[in-house]
C-alpha positions in Angstrom: 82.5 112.9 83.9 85.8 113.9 85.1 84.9 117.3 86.0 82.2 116.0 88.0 84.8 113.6 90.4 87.0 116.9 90.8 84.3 118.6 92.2 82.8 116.2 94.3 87.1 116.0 95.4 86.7 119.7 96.2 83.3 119.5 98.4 84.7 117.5 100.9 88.1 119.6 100.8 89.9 117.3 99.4 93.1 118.7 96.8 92.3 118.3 93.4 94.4 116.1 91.4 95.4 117.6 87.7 95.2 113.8 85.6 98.2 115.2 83.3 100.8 115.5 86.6 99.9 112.2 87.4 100.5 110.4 84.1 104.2 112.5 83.5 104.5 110.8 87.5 103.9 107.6 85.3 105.8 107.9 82.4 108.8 109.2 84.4 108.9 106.3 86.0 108.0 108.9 89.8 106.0 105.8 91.1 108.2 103.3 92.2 107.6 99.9 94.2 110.3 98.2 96.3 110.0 94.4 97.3 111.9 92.5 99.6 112.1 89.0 98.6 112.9 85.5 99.8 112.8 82.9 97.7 112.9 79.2 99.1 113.7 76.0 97.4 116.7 74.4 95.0 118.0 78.1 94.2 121.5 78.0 95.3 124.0 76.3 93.1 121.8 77.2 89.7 122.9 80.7 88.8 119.8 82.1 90.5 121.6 85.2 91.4 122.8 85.5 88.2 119.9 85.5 86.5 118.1 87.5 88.9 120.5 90.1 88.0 120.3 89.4 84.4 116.6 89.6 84.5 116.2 92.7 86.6 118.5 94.5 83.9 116.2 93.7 81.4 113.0 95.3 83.4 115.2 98.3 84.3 114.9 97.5 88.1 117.5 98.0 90.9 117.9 96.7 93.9 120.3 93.6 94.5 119.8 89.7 95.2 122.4 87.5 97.4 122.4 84.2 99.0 121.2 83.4 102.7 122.7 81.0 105.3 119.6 78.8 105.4 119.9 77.8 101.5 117.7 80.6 100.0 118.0 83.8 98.3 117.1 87.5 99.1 116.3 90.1 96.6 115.3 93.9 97.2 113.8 94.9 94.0 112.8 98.7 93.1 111.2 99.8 90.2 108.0 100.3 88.4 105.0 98.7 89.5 104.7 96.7 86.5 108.6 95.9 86.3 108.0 94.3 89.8 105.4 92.4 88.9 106.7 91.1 86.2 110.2 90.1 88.4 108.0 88.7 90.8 106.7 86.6 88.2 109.8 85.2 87.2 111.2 84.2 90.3 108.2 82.3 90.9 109.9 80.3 88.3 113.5 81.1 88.3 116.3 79.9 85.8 116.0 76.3 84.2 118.0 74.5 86.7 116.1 76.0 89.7 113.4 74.6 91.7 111.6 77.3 93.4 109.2 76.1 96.4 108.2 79.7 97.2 108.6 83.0 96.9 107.5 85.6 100.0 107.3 88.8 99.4 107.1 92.1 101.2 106.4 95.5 100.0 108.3 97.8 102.0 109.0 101.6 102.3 112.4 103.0 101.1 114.5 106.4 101.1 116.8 107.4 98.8 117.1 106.2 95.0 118.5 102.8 94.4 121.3 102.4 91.2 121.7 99.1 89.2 120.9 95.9 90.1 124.1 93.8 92.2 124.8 90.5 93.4 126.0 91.3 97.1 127.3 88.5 99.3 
């Protein structure tokens, strides 16, 4: 029973959490996840930033996605925890004429709100 949990909260003076604040957080989108990605393999040359871009749109995500020296691609990726699934998801697989090898991720800390998705150099 809910009403039990919030007591048992309370006992060990711990705040009690009102379930209706915390699905608004979630329907406002309040919860966010950022991701820093690096994605290895055939993914320069094949529109992978492109798509990237193209596909973080679609999820409503911002963040941006670039090339690297070394022949991969980084992405920081903010949004929703599902949304960044979901990307993640994708660029395990990337556009048609990508070969993604593998895809590190990191979920990091961020300040500030991010705006659109961009291909940055």
């Amino acid at each position: 029973m809910p009403g039990l949990q919030y007591c048992a909260c309370l006992r060990h003076g711990l705040p009690q959490i009102d379930p209706k604040t915390v699905t608004e957080a979630i329907i406002m989108g309040q919860f966010q996840k950022t991701a820093r990605v690096r994605i290895l393999g055939r993914v320069q040359g094949v529109s992978f930033r492109v798509w990237t871009r193209d596909e973080a749109q679609k999820l409503g995500l911002a963040g941006w996605v670039k090339n690297e020296p070394d022949g991969s691609v980084a992405a920081l990726i903010n949004g929703s925890e599902e949304a960044v699934t979901t990307m993640l998801e994708r660029l395990r697989k990337g556009p048609p004429m990508a070969s993604v090898t593998q895809v590190i991720t990191e979920f990091v800390e961020t300040t500030g709100e991010f705006q659109g998705f961009r291909i940055t150099r």
